[in-house]
Residue frames as qw, qx, qy, qz and C-alpha x, y, z in Angstrom:
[[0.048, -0.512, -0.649, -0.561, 41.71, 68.60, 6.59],
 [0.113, -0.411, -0.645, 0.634, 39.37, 70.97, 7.61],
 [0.027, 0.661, 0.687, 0.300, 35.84, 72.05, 7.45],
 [0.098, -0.034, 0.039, -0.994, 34.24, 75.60, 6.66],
 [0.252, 0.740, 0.619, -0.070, 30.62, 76.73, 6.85],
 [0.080, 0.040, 0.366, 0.926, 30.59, 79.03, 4.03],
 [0.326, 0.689, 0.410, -0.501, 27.92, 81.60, 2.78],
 [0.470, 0.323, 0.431, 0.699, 27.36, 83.17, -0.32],
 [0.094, 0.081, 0.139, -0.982, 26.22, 86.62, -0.74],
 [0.462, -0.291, -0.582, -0.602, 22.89, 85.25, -1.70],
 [0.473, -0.448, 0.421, -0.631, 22.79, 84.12, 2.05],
 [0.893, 0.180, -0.359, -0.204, 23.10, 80.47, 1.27],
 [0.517, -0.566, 0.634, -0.100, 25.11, 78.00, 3.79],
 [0.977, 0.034, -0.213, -0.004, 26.55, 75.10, 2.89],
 [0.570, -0.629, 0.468, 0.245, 30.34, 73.34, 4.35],
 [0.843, 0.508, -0.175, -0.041, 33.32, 72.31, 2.21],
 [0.783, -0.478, 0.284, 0.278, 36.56, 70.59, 3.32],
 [0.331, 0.892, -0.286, 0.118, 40.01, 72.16, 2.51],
 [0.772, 0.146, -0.448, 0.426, 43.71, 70.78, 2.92],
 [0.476, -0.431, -0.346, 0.684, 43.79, 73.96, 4.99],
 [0.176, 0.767, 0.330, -0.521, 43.36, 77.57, 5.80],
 [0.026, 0.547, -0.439, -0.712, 45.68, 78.70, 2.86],
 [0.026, -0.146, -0.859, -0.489, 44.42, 76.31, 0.34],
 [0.201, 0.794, 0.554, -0.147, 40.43, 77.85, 1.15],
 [0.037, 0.848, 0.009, -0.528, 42.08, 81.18, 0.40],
 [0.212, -0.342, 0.711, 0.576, 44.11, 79.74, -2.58],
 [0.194, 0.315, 0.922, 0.112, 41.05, 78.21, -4.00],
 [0.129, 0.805, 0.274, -0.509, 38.42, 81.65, -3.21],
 [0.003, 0.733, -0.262, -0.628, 40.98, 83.60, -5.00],
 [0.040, 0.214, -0.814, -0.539, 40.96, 81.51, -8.45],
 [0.581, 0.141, 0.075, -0.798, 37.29, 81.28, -7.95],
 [0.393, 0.079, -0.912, -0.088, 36.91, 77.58, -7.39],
 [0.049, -0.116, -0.847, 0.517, 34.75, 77.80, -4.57],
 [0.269, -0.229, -0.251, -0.901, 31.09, 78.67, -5.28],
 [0.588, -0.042, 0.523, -0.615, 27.78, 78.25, -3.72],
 [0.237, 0.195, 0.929, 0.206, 25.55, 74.70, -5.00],
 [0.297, 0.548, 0.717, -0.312, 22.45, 76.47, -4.87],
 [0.315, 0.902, 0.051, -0.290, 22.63, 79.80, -6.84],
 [0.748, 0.464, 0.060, 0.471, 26.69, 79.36, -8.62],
 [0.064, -0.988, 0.061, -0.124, 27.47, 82.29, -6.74],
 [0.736, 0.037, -0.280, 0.616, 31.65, 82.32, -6.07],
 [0.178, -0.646, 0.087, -0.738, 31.29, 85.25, -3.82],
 [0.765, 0.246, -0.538, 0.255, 31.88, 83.71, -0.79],
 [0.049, 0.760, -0.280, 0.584, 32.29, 83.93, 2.65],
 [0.501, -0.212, -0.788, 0.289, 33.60, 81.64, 6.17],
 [0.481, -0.603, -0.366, -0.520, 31.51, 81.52, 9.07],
 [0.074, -0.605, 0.642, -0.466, 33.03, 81.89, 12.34],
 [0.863, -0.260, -0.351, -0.256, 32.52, 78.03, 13.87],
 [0.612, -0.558, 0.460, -0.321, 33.38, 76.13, 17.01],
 [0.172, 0.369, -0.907, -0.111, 36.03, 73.24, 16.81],
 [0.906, -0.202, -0.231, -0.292, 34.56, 69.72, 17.23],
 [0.105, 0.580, -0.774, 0.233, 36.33, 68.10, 20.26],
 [0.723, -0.190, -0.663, -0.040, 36.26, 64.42, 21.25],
 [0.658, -0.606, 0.102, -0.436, 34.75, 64.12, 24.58],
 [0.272, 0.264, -0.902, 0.208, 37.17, 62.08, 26.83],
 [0.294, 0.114, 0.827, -0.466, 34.37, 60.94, 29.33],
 [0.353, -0.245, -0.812, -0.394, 31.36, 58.87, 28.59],
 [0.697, -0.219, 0.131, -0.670, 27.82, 60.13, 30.19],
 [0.080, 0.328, 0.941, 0.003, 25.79, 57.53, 31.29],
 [0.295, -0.268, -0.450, -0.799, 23.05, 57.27, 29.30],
 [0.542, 0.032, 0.428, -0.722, 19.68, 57.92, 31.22],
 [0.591, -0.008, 0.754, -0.285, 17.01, 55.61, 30.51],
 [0.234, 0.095, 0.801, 0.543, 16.51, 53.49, 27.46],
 [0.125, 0.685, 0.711, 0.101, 14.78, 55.54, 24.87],
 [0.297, -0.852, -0.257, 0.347, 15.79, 58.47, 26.42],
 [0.511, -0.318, 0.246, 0.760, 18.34, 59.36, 24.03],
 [0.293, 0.859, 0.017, -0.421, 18.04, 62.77, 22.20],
 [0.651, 0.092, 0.437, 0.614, 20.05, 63.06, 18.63],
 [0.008, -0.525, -0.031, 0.851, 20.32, 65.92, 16.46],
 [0.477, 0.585, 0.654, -0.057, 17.56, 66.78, 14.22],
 [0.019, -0.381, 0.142, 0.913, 17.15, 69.20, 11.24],
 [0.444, 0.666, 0.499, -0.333, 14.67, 70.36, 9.08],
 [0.335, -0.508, 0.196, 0.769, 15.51, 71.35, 5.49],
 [0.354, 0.652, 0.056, -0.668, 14.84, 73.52, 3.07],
 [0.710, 0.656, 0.074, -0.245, 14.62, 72.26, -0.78],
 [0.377, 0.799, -0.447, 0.138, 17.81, 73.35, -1.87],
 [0.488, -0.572, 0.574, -0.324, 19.18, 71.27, 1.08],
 [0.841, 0.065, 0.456, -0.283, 17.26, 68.42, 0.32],
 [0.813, 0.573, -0.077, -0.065, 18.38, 68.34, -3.64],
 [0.028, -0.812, 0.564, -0.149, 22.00, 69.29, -2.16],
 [0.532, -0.291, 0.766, -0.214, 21.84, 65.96, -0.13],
 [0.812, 0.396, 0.409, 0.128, 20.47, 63.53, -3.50],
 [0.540, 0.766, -0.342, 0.069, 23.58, 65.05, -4.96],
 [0.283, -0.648, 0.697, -0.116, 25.86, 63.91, -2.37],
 [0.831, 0.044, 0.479, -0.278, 23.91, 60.61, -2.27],
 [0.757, 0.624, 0.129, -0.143, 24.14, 60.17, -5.88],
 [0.247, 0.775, -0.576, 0.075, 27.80, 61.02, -6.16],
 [0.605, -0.422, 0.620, -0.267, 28.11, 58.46, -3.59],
 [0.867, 0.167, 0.465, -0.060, 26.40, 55.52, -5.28],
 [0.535, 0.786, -0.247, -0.185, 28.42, 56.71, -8.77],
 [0.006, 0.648, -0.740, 0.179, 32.07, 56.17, -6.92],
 [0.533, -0.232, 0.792, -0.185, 31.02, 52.63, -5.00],
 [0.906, 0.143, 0.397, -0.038, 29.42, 51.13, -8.13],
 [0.814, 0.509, 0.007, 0.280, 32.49, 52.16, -10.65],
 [0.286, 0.744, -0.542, 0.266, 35.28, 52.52, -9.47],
 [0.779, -0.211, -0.589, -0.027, 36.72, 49.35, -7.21],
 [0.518, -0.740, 0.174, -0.393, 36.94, 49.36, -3.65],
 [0.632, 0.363, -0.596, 0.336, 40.65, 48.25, -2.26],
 [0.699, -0.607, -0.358, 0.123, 39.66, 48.42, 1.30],
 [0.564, -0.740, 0.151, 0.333, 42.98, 49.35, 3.62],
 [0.615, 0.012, 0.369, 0.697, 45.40, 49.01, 0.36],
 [0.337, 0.861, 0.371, 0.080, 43.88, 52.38, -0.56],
 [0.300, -0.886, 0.278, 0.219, 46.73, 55.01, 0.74],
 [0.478, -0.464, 0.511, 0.543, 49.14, 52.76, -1.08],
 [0.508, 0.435, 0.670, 0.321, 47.62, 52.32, -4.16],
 [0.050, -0.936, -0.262, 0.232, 47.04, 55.99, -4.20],
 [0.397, -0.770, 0.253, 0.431, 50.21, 56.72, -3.79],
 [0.578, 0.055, 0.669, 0.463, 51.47, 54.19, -6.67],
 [0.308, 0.824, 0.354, 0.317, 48.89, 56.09, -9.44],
 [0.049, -0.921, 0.060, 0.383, 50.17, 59.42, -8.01],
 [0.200, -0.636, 0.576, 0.473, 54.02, 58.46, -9.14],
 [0.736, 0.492, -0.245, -0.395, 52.90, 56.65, -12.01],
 [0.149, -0.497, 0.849, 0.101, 54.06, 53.32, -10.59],
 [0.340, 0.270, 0.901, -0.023, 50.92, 51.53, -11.49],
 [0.150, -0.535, -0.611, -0.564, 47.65, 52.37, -14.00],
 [0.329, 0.187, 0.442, -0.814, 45.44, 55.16, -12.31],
 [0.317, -0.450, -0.623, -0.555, 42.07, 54.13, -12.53],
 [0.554, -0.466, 0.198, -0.661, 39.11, 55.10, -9.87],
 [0.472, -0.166, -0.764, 0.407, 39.53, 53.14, -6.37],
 [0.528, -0.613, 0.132, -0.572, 37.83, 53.78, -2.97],
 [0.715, -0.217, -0.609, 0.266, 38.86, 52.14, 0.24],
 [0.635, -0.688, -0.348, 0.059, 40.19, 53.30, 3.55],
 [0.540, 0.495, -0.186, 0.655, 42.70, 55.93, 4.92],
 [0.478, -0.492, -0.405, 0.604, 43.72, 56.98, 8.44],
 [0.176, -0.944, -0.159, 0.230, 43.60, 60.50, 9.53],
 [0.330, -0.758, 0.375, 0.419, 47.14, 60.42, 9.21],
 [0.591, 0.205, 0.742, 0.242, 47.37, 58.64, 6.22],
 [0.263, 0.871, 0.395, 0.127, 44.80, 61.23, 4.24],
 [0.327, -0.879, 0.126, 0.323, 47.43, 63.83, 5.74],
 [0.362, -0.526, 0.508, 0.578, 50.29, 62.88, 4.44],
 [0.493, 0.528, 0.564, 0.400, 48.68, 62.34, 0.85],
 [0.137, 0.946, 0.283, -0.084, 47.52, 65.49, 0.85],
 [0.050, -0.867, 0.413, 0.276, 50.91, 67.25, 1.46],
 [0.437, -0.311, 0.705, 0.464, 52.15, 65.21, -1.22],
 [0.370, 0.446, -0.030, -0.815, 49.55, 66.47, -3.30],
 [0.023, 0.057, 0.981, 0.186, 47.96, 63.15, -4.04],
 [0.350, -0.040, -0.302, -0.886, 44.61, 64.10, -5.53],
 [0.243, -0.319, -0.916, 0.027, 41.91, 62.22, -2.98],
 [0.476, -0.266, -0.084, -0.834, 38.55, 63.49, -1.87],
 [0.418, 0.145, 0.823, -0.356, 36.55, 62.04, 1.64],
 [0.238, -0.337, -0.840, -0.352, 33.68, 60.05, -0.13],
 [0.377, -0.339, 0.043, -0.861, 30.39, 62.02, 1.15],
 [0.261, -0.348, -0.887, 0.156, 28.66, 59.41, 4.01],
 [0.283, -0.404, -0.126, -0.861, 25.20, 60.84, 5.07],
 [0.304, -0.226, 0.687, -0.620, 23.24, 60.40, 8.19],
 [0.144, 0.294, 0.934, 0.140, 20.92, 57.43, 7.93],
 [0.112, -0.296, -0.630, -0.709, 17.63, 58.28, 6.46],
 [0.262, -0.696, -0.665, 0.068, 15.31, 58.18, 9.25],
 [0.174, -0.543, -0.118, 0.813, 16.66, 62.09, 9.98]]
């Protein structure tokens, strides 16, 4: 997987996660990809900085002392985020939650070896991977930062 920050031509930001680069450009071009705020499908990636796991561990300075990132945001943000939220609560209260048996169950509905019905549970890195390239139709469940931000 992997995450854009996209624009629209309206000048709108938002991210969306893609199996990969060709499948943002497969997607653009059949005009699946549009802004939330305005509908716009005009489009455009933002040049960002991987995210790499830090092998050493600061020590933290003194209790209290820790900083976190903050943001401030703008309406459209805000309503953006009680949509995520809302999707959220939609998926965990109907559809059932199979914990770690998720990847296989997945897999089963894909080949029609069981009933598809909606499930949520867990799925390694590598796991999600190899669904994907087996074009097993799953989507990350949206988890937001706690509320006090």
């Amino acid at each position: 997987m992997i995450r854009y920050e996209l624009h629209c031509e309206a000048g709108h930001g938002f991210e969306s996660w893609f199996r990969s680069s060709g499948d943002y450009d497969a997607q653009r071009k059949r005009k699946l990809v549009e802004c939330p705020v305005c509908g716009s499908q005009k489009i455009e990636k933002q040049i960002m900085a991987p995210r790499l796991a830090r092998t050493d561990k600061a020590p933290r300075s003194k209790p209290g002392d820790d900083k976190a990132p903050v943001a401030m945001m703008s309406p459209e943000e805000a309503e953006f985020r009680t949509k995520l939220r809302e999707l959220r609560d939609h998926v965990t209260k109907n559809a059932e939650n199979v914990g770690e048996k998720f990847p296989e169950l997945a897999r089963k509905m894909h080949n029609e070896e069981i009933e598809r019905r909606s499930i949520y549970g867990e799925a390694s890195a590598e796991d999600v991977k190899s669904l994907l390239e087996d074009e097993v139709e799953i989507h990350p469940l949206p988890i937001l930062p706690d509320e006090r931000n």
